[in-house]
N, C-alpha and C positions, 0 to 999 in steps of 0.2 A: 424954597427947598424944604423948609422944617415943615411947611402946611401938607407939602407930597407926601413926607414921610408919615405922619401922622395919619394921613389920610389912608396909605396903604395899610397902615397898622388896625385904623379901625376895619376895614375891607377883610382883612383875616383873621379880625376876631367876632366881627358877624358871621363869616363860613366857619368857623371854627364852632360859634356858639349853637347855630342853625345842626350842623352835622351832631352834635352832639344833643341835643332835642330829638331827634330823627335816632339816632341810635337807641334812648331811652324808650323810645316808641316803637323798635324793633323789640328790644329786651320785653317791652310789657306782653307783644304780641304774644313773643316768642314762650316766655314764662307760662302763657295761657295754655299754646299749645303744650307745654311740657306736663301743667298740670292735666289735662283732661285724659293726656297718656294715662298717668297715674291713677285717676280717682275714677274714669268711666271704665279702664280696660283692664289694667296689670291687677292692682289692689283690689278689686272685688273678687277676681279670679283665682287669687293666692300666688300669686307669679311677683317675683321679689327676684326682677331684673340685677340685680349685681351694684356697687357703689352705697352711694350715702339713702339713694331712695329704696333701694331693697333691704337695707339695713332698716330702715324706717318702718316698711312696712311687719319687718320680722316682728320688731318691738311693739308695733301696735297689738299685736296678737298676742304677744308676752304681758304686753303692763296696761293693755288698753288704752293709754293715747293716743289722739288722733294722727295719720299718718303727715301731715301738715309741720303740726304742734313738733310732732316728734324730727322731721325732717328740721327744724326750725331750730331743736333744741339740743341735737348732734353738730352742726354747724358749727356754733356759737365756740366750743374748746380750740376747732380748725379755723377759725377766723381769726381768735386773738395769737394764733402761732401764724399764722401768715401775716399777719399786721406785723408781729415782732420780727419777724424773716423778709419780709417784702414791702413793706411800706406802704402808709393809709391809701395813696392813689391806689394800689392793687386792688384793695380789699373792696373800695367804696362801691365801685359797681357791679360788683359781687355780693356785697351786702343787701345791694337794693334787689337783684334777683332772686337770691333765698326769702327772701319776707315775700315778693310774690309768688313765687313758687307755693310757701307753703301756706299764705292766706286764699290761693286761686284753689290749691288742694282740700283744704278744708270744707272750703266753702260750694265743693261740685260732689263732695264725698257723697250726701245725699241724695245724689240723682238717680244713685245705683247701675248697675253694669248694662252697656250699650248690646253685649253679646255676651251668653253665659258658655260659649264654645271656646277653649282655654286656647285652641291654635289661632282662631281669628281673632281672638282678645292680644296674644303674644307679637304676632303680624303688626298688628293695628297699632298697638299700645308701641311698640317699637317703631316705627315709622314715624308715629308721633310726637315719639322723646326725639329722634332724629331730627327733626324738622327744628324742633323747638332749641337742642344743642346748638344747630347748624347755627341760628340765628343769633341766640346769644353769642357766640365767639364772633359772628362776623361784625356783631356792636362793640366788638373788642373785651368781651366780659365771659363770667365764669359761672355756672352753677355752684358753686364751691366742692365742698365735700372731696372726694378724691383726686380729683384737680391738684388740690393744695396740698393734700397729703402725700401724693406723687410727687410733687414739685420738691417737697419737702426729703421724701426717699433720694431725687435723686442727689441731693447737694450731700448725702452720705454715701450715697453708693451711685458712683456716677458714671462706672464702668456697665452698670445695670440698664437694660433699655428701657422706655419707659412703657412699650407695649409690652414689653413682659408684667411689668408692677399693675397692669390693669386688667389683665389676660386672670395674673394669680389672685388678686382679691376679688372681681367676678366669679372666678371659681368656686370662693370659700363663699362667700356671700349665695349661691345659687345652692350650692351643695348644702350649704344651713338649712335654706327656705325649704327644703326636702324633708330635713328632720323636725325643724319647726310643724310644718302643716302634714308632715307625717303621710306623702303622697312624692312617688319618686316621678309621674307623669310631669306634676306640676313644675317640679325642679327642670324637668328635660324642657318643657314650656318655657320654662325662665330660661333656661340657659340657648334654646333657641331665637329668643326675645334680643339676647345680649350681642348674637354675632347678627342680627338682623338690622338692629341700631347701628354697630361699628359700620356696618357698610354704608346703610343708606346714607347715617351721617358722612362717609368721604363723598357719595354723589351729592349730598345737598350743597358742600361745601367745593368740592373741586372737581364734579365731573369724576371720568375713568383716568384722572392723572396718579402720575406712581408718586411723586415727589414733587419739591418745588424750589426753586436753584435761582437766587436774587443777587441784583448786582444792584448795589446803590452809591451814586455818586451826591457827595456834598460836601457843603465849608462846615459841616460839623461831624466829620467821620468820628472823632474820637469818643462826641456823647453817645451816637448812636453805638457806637462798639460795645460803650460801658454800659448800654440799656441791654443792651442782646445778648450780652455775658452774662449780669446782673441777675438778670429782671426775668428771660426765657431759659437760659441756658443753651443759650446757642452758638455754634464755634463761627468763628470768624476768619475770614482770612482778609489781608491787604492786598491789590494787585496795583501796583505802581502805572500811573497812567498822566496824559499831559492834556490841556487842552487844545486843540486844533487854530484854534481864534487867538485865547488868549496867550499860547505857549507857558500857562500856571502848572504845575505837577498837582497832579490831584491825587488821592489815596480814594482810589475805589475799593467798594467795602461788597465783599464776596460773601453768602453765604448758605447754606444748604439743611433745610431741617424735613422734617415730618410735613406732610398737607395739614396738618390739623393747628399747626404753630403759628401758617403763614397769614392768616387774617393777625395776630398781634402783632406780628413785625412789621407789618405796613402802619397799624395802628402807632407802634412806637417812632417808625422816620417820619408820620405826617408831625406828629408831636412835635419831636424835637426840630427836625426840618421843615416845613410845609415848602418847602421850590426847590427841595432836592429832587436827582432824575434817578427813577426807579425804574428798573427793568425784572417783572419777572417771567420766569418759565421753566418748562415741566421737565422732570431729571425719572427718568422710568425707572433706573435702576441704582442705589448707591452704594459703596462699597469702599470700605475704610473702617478706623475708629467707631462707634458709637450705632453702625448700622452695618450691614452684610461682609461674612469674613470670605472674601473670592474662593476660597480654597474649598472651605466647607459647604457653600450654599450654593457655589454657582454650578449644579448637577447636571 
């Protein structure tokens, strides 16, 4: 009976080991694509997409480091407040993506620009970061940078949604790149770069779905509550439920966020669960707390 046990034990900690090898190798791909956005299209262009890389590129222009170096060395104050806020598992494969991000960037800086046309550089360059976002979150990871900082707004203001906090710092960040390189084309470039990413990123990631509405049953609802509270910021509800077979009361765990959340919520039930039963599916419209007020938006 103890050889069974140990034997299923080792069984899911080779898939466990194997899936997280595979995710590392999604992050690196993904990171590539991220860099190439930056250093072949946006950054030769003058186009200072919004976040920690358009900040990056601002300051390269300002203090002449490289936009890598500089993307690397912006991070670093928002890494050790997300360590002290969220703990080292958060950070670590977040850490491992900024070091590539900004050694893949440095090191393609010199290639120089694939197109010197600032609309097909802005297109391009955005599809890019899309792609390369999309992939880092579905390895369960972060580029850092506004991420954390977001994360970090909302545990102060939490009545605050979180696409608004990214809507207004893209704005200021776009609207600088204008007075920076001192060309207001360049700025509408960028700032059409930013809504070109936010989209394509939800197709990379979920298709034309509006939301995404999980139910998860398991013997460990309470860890999983305390990760999705914790860890996402995401509300939870209980729905009271029994098993068919065994007649056990089970606490199925209800919950409802943004498409861009739902790759770490599965990341956090496999964690804590790996033989819980998850179900999820697509919610078009939400409306409550924290997302659309009926009154006002349903026109």
């Amino acid at each position: 009976m103890r050889s069974e046990k140990e034997k299923e034990i080792r069984i899911i900690e080779r898939k466990s080991n194997k899936r997280r090898v595979l995710d590392y190798l999604l992050m690196t791909v993904s990171c590539f694509c991220y860099a190439v956005a930056v250093s072949l299209f946006l950054d030769p262009n003058n186009l200072a997409p919004g976040g920690i890389t358009g900040i990056s590129i601002i300051f390269n222009r300002l203090f002449s480091i490289s936009t890598g170096l500089m993307f690397f060395i912006l991070n670093i104050p928002i890494l050790l407040l997300g360590m002290w806020k969220f703990g080292f598992r958060f950070i670590l494969s977040t850490l491992y993506c900024i070091l590539l991000v900004s050694f893949f960037t440095d090191r393609l800086a010199g290639c120089g620009a694939v197109t010197n046309d600032p609309l097909l550089a802005a297109l391009a360059g955005a599809g890019l970061v899309a792609v390369g976002l999309g992939g880092v979150f579905k390895a369960g990871s972060t580029t850092g940078g506004m991420d954390i900082i977001i994360k970090l707004f909302r545990l102060k203001f939490p009545h605050m949604k979180t696409g608004a906090f990214y809507l207004m710092t893209d704005l200021l960040i776009v609207t600088a790149s204008g007075f920076v390189f001192q060309n207001v084309d360049r700025a509408i470039y960028a700032g059409i770069s930013v809504f070109v990413t936010s989209f394509t990123l939800d197709l990379v990631l979920y298709g034309r779905d509006g939301a995404k509405l999980i139910y998860i049953i398991s013997d460990k609802p309470e860890e999983i509550t305390e990760r999705l509270l914790e860890d996402l910021d995401i509300g939870v509800t209980y729905v009271s439920g029994q098993g068919a077979y065994s007649g056990k009361d089970k606490k199925v765990i209800m919950c409802v966020m943004r498409k861009q959340s739902a790759p770490r919520v599965e990341e956090v039930v496999k964690e804590e669960d790996p033989h819980s039963f998850m179900i999820v599916t697509s919610a078009t419209e939400i409306y409550g707390e924290g997302y659309k007020s009926y009154f006002s938006e349903k026109l």
